[in-house]
VOMAR-961256 format. One record per residue (C-alpha): residue in three letters; x, y, z negated. Coordinates in steps of 0.1 Angstrom, whole numbers, padded with zeros to 4 digits, always signed. Each point is the difference from the previous one (the first is absolute). Example, Ala and Ser with C-alpha at 12.3 -4.5 7.8 and 13.67 -1.06 7.14 Angstrom:
ALA+0123-0045-0078;SER+0014+0034+0007;
//
This chain:
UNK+0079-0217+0137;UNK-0026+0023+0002;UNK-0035-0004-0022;UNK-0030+0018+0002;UNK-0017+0004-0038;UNK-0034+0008-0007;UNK-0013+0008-0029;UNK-0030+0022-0024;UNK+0002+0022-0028;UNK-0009-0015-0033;UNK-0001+0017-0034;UNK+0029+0031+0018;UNK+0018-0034+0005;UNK+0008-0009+0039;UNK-0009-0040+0003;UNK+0010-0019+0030;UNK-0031-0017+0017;UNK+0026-0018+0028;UNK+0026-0002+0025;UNK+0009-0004+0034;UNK+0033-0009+0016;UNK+0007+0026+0026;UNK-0007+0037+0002;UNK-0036+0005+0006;UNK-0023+0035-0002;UNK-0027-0011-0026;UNK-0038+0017+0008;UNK-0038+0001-0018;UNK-0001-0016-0033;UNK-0025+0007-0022;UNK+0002+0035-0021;UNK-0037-0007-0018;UNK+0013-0030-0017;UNK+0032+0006-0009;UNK-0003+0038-0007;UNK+0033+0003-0018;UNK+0013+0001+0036;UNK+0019-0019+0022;UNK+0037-0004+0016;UNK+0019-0016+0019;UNK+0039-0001+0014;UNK+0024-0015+0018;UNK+0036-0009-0020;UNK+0032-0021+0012;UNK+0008-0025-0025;UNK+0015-0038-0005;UNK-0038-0020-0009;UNK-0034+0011-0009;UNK+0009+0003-0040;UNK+0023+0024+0012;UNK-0026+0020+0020;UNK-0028+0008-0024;UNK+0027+0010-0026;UNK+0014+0026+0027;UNK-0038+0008+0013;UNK-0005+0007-0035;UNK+0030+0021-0009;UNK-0004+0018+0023;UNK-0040+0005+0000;UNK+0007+0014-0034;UNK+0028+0025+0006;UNK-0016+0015+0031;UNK-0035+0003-0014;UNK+0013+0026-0028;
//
């Protein structure tokens, strides 16, 4: 199944803030308060556990 993940930077640390079943395009949020940055992508995985621990993987390996 297909999740989308959203998430913020926290202390260079990517921190999931939700998902969504489905594969959605995420826009806005807001850059002032979380000024680490924001992100957001869409993985395939079993259950949500699953999907913020491959969001995050792979957050981390692609923001290098």
């Amino acid at each position: 199944m297909h999740f989308t993940v959203i998430g913020v930077w926290l202390a260079d640390k990517p921190a999931v803030a939700g998902v969504v079943a489905g594969d959605h395009e995420i826009y806005g949020g807001d850059e002032h308060v979380f000024a680490d940055g924001l992100w957001s992508t869409v993985v395939e995985a079993a259950d949500i556990r699953e999907a913020e621990h491959l969001a995050t993987t792979a957050i981390l390996e692609n923001s290098l």
